[in-house]
C-alpha positions in Angstrom: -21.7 -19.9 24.3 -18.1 -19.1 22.9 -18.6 -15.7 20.7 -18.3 -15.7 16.3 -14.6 -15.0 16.0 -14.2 -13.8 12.2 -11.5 -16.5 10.9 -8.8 -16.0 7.5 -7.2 -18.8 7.2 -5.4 -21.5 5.0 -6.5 -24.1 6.7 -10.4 -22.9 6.5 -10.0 -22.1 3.0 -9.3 -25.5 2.0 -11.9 -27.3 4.6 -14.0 -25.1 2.4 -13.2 -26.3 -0.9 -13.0 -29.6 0.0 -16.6 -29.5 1.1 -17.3 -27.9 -2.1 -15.9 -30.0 -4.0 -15.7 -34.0 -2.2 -14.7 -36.3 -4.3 -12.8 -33.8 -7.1 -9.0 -35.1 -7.5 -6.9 -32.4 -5.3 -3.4 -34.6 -6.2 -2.7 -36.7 -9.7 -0.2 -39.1 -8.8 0.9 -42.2 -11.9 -0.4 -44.4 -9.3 -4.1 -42.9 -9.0 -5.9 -39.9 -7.4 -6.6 -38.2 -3.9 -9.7 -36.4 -3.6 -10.4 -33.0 -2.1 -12.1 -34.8 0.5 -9.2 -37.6 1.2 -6.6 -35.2 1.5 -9.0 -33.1 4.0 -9.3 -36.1 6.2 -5.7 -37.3 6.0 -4.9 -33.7 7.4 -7.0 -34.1 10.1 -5.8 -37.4 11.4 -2.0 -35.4 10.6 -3.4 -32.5 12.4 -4.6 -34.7 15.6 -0.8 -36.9 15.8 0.8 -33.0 16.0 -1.3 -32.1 18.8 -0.6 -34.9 20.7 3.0 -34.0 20.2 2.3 -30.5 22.0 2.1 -28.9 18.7 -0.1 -25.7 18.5 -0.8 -22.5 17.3 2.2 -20.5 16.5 4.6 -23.4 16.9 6.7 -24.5 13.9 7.2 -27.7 12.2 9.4 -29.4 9.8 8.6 -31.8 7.1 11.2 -33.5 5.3 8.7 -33.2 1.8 8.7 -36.7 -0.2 6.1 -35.4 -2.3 3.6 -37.9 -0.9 0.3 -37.6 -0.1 1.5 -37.9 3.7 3.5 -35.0 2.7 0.7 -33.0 1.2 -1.3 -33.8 4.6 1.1 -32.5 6.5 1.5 -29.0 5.4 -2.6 -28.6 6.1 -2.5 -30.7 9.1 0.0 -28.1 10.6 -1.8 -25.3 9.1 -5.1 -26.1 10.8 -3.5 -26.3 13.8 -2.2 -22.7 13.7 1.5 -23.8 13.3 3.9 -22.9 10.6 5.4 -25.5 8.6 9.2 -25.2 6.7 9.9 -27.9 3.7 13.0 -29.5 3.9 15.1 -31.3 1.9 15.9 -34.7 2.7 19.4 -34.5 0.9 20.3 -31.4 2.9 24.4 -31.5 3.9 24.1 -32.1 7.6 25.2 -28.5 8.5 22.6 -26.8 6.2 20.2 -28.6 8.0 21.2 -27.9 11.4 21.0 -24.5 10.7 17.6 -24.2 9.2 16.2 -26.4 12.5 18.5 -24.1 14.3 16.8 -20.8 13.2 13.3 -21.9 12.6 13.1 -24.2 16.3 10.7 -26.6 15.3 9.1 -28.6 17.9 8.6 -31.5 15.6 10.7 -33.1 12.6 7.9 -35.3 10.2 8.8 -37.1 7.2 8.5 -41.0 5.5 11.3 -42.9 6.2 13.6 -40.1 8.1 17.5 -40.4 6.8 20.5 -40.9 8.9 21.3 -37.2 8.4 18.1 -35.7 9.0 17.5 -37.8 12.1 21.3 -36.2 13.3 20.4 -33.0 13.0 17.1 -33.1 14.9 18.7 -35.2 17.3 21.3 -32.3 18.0 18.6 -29.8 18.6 16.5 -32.4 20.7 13.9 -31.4 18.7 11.3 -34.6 18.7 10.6 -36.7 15.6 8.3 -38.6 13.8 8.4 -41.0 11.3 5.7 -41.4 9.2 6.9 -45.4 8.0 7.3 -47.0 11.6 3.9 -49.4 12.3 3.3 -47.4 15.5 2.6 -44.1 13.6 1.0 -46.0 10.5 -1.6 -47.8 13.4 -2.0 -44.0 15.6 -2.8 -42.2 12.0 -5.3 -44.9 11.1 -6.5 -44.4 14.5 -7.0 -41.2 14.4 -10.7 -39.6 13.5 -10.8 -38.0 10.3 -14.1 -36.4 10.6 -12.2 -34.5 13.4 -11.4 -30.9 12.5 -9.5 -28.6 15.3 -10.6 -25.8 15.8 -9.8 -22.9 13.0 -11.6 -20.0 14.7 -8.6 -18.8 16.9 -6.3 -18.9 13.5 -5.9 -15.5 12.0 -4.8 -14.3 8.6 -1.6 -12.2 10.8 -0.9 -15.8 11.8 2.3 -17.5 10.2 1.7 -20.1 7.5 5.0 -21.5 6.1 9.0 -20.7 6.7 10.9 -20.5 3.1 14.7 -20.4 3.7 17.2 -18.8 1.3 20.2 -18.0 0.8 22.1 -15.5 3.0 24.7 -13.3 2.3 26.5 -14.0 6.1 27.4 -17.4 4.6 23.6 -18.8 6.2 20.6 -19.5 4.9 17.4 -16.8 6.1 14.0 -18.2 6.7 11.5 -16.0 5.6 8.1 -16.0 7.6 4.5 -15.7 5.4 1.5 -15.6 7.1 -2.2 -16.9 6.1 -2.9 -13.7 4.9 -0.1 -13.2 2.5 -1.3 -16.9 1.4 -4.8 -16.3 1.0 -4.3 -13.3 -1.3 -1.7 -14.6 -3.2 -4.0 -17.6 -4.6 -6.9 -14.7 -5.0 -4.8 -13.0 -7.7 -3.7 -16.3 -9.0 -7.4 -17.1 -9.7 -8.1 -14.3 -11.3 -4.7 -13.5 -13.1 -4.6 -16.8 -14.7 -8.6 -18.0 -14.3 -7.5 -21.1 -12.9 -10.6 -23.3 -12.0 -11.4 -26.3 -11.0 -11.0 -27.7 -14.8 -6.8 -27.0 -14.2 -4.5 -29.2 -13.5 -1.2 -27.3 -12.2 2.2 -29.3 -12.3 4.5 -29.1 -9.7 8.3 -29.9 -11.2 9.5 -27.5 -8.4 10.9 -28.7 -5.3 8.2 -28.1 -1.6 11.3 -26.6 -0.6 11.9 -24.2 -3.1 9.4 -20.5 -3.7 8.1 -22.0 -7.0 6.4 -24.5 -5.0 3.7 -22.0 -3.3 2.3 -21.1 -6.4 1.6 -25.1 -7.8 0.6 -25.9 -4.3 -1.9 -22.9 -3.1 -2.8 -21.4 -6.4 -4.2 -25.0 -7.1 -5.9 -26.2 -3.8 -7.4 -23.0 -2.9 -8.8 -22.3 -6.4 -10.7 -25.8 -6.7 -8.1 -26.7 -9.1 -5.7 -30.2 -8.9 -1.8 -30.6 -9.0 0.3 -33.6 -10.4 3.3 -33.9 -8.1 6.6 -35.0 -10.1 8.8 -36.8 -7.7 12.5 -36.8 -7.3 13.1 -39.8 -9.1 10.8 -38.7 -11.9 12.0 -35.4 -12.4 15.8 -36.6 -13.4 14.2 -39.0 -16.0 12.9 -35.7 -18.2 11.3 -38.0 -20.9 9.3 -39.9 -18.0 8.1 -36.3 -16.7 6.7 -34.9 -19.5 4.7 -38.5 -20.1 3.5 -38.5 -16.4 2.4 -34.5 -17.1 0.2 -35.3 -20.6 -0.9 -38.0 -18.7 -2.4 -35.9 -16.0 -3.6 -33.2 -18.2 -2.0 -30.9 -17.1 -3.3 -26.9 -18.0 -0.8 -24.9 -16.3 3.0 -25.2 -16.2 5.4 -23.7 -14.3 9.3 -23.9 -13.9 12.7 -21.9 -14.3 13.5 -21.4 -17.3 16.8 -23.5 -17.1 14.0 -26.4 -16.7 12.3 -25.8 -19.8 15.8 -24.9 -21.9 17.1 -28.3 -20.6 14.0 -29.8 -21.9 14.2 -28.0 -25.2 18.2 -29.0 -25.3 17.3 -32.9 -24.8 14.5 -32.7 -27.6 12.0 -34.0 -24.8 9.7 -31.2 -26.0 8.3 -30.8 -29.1 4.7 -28.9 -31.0 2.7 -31.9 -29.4 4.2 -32.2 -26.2 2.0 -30.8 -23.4 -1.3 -30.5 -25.5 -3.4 -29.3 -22.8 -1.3 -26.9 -21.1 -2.7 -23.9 -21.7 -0.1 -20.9 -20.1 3.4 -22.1 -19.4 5.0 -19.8 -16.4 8.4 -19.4 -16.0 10.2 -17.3 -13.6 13.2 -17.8 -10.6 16.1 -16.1 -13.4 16.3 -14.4 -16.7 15.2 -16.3 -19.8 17.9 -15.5 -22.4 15.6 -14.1 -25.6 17.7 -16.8 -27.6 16.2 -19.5 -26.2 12.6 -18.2 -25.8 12.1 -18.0 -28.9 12.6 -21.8 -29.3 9.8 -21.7 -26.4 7.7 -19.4 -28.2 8.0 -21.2 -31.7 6.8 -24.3 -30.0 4.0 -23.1 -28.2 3.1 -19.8 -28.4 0.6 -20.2 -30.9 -1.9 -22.7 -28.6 -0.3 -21.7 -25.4 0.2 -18.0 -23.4 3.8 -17.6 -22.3 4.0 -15.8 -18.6 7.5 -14.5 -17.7 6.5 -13.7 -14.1 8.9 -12.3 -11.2 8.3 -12.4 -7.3 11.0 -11.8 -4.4 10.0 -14.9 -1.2 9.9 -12.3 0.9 6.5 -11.5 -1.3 4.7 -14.6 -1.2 6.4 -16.0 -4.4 5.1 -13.5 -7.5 4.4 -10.1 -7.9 4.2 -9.3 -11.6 3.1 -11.3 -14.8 4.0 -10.6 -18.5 2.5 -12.4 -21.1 4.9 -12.7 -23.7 4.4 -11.4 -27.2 6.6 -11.5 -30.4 7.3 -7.8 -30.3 8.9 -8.7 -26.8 11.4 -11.7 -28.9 13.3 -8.5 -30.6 16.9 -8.3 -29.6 18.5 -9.8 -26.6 18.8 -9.7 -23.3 15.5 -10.1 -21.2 11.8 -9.7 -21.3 10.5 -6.9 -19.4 9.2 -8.0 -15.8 5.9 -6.2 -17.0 3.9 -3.9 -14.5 3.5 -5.1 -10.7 0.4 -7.3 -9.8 -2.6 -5.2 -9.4 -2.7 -6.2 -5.1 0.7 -4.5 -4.8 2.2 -1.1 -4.4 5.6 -0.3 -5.1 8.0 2.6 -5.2 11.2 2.6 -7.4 13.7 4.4 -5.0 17.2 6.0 -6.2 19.9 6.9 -4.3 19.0 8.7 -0.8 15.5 7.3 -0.8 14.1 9.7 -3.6 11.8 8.0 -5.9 13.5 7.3 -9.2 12.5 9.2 -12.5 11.0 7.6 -15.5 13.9 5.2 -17.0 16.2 5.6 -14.1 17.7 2.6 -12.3 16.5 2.4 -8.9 15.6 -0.6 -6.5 12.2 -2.1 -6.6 10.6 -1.6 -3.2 7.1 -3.3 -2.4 4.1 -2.8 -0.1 1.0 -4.8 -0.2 -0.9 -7.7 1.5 1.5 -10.2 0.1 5.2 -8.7 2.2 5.7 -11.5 4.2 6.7 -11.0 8.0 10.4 -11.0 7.8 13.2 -13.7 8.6 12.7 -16.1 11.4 14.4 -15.3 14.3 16.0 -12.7 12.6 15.8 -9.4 13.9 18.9 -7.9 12.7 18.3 -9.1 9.2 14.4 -8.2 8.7 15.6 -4.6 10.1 18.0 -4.6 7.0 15.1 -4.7 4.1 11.6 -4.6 6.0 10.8 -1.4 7.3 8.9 1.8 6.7 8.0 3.5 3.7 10.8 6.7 3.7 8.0 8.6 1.4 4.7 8.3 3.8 5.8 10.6 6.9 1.8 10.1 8.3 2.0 6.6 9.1 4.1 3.0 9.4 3.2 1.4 5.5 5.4 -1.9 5.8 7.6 -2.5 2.8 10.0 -4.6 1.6 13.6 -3.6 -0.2 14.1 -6.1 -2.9 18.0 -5.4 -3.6 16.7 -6.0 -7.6 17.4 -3.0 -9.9 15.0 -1.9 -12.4 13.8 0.9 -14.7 10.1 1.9 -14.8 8.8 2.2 -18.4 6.4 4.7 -20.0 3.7 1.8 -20.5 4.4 0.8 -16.3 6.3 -2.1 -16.9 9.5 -2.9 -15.0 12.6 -3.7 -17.2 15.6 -5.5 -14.6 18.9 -4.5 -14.5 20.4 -6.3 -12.0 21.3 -6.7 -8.4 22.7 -4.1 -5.6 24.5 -6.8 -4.0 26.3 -10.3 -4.9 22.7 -12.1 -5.1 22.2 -14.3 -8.5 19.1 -16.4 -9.6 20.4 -19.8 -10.6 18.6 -22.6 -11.9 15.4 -20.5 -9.9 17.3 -20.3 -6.7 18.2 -17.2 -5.1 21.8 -17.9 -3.8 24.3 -14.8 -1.8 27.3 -15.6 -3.5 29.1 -15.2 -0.3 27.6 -18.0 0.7 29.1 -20.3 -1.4 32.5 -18.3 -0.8 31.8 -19.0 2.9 31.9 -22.8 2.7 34.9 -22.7 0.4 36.9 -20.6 3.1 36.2 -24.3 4.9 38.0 -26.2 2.2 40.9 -27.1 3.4 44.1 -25.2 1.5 41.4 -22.9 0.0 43.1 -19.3 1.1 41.2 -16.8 -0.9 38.0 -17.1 -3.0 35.8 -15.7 -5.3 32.6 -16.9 -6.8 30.8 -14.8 -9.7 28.2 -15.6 -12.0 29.4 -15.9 -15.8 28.3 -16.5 -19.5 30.1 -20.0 -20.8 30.7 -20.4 -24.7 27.0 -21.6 -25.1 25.5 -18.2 -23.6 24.4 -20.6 -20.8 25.2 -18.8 -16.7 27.7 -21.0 -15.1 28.8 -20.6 -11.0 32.7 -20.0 -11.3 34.6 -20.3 -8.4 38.1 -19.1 -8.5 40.3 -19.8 -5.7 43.8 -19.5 -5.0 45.4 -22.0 -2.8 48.4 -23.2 -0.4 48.4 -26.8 -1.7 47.8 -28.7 -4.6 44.2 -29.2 -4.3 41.9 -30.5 -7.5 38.4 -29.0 -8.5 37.0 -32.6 -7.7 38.4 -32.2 -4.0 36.4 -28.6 -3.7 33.2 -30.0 -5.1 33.4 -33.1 -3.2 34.0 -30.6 0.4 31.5 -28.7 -0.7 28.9 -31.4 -1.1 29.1 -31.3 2.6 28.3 -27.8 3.2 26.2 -26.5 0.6 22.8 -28.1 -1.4 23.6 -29.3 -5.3 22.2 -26.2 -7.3 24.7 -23.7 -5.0 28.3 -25.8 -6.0 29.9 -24.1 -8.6 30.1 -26.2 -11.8 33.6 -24.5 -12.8 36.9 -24.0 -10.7 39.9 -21.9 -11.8 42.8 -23.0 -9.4 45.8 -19.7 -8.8 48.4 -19.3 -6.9 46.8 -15.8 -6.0 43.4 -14.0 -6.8 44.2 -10.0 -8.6 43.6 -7.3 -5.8 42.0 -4.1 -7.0 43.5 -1.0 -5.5 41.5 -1.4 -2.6 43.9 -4.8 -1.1 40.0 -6.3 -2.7 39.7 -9.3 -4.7 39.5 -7.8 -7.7 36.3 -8.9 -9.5 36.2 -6.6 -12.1 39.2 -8.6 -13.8 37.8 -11.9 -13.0 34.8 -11.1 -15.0 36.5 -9.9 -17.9 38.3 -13.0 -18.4 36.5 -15.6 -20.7 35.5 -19.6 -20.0 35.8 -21.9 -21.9 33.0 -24.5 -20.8 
């Protein structure tokens, strides 16, 4: 007889619940419900077409995420065979994703319906593909036995779970690695930070691709609780959104805050909107105390407010402010509030010393939620995952976040700002060399520089300003750039010159390009 192997994983957790809880909805689509149950056996019969692609434990696989309950199925079918899974976006630019199948090295491309592009890049890499919409693979999944579990004993909580990419300062995107463990906790503290239940319905506005997403995803199905998916085509109709969200009941909310302004600045919400949500998160970027207020006037009466702050590298969040009216004084930002209660951290100043009371220093984490590092990545994971510098008795992994903050009297964290040229816009972490990177491919493009700046409204803009050796058009850069680089990362404002200012260094000189206003 094969010996009791003591098993943490994602993909036991849910089999769990969804024993627990059968026919309970797990997804809320406009069309009608999937049960806790469905979804388990659909991930089986997903789990059981991997395997027979050679896909195992430690392996990785992409799925091009359509939001479907296919989709859904996926990400557990993958995680109950032991293999990590990375989202992808099907309207990638072609290079992007090349390079994320590239890095990660899936053995398997999934999706419904796989576009030209996506199809290209896999093809490139020979990695092997599947489409979920061909009548062979609709027949083999019906086929397949969804009573059928594999086997979960082997799969340990050390094990990697899921592959988030970023953006990278080199001009790449970095895949960050988080294992079962990291998972597993994450939605522990999520039950009990926000007591979400099997009553809760969880929206999920944000992108599978995009950090946001781990929280509506696992803080829902491994809680008992249900989520109501917003597809692509819903979430540009904001109106239709919010309707499909009431209609689903949602409890629990959660978005950048650009999401929720742009709601606010369309009129889409209003006092009745939402009735049953019950907290509203927001986190991904600063939200201005302007425009929280609006928020708060709304619903902070009926509903709590969350302004909540988390690296990827951390499993999504690791600290959760409820927001109060003494916290609307003034401008700037809401304090980050203390770290979660499953953390550690150590404010570190300059040469490693830990900062003092109110001084700036970089927020450094340890805990069960630091994720592994970037895939394939030694070089970078070196950079910012490595060993405590103040315990000299052992290795105690932690993580560099490159944020700056200042430690308060009550224990709360207040942000200052970043060590490098890393911005949070529109909830995405973007290098801003990145996005210089691709415009150094734009033909006639000779020098850039890309910062991060107030418009006339208050609201952050992307400002590229580029001096050039031709005449060349802001259209033409944002049209080459649609190419290279994803939507949210293409500036929205270009300021053409004949030359960029040089500090005294022979250095773009970015000091004088901030100080100059915009008028958009």
């Amino acid at each position: 007889m094969k010996p009791a192997s003591y098993s943490y994983n994602v993909g036991l957790a849910y089999a769990a619940k969804a024993r627990e809880l059968g026919d309970a909805p797990a997804l809320r689509f406009p069309h009608g419900t999937v049960s806790y149950r469905e979804l388990d056996a659909l991930a089986n019969q997903m789990s059981q077409l991997f395997a027979a692609r050679g896909l195992g434990r430690h392996d990785a696989i992409a799925i091009v995420h359509t939001k479907s309950a296919r989709s859904f199925a996926a990400m557990l079918g993958a995680l109950k065979l032991g293999a990590a899974y990375v989202c992808l976006d099907e309207q990638n630019p072609a290079a992007r994703a090349r390079h994320i199948l590239t890095s990660s090295l899936p053995k398997l491309v999934v999706g419904e319906s796989l576009r030209p592009a996506v199809q290209s890049a896999a093809e490139s890499q020979a990695i092997a593909l599947l489409d979920l919409d061909t009548p062979e693979t609709r027949n083999e999944l019906a086929a397949a036995d969804e009573s059928k579990q594999p086997d979960l004993s082997t799969i340990t909580g050390s094990d990697p779970a899921y592959i988030m990419y970023t953006s990278g300062s080199t001009g790449v995107p970095k895949g960050v690695l988080i294992t079962h463990a990291n998972v597993l906790n994450f939605a522990s503290w999520c039950r009990s930070k926000f007591d979400i239940d099997s009553a809760d319905v969880l929206s999920n506005v944000n992108p599978m691709y995009f950090d946001n997403s781990v929280f509506d995803f696992y803080a829902a199905l491994l809680n008992g609780a249900s989520i109501a998916p917003v597809p692509r085509e819903l979430a540009t109709n904001p109106a239709a959104m919010i309707a499909q969200l009431e209609r689903a009941g949602c409890t629990i909310w959660f978005s950048v805050p650009s999401q929720l302004m742009y709601l606010m600045t369309l009129k889409v919400l209003s006092a009745a909107s939402l009735p049953a949500i019950r907290v509203f998160l927001f986190g991904g970027e600063g939200y201005p105390k302007p425009e929280l207020r609006k928020l708060f006037a709304l619903f902070g009466s009926r509903s709590r407010l969350v302004n909540v702050y988390g690296p990827t590298e951390c499993t999504c969040i690791c600290s959760a402010w409820d927001v109060l009216p003494a916290d609307l004084d003034g401008e700037g930002l809401v304090t980050l509030g203390p770290i979660a209660d499953n953390f550690a951290m150590l404010v570190l100043a300059e040469s490693d010393r830990p900062a003092a009371q109110g001084e700036t220093g970089e927020l450094c984490l340890l805990g069960p939620q630091v994720g592994l590092g970037y895939v394939n990545d030694r070089e970078r994971t070196d950079a910012v995952f490595g060993k405590n510098p103040l315990n000299a008795a052992w290795h105690e992994r932690m993580y560099r976040t490159g944020d700056l903050v200042k430690l308060r009297p009550d224990g709360a964290l207040d942000f200052i700002g970043r060590k490098d040229n890393q911005i949070k816009h529109l909830g995405y972490r973007i290098e801003l060399e990145e996005i210089e990177a691709a415009l150094h491919q734009v033909e006639g493009v000779t020098q850039s520089a890309v910062l991060y700046k107030a418009g006339r409204r208050g609201a952050k803009l992307l400002v590229a300003y580029l001096a050039t050796d031709r005449e060349i058009s802001g259209q033409d850069v944002r049209s080459e750039l649609a190419r290279l680089l994803p939507p949210y990362m293409i500036p929205q404002h270009f300021v053409m010159r004949s030359a960029l200012p040089k500090n005294a260094n022979g250095k773009v000189d970015r000091i004088a390009l901030e100080s100059e206003q915009i008028r958009v």
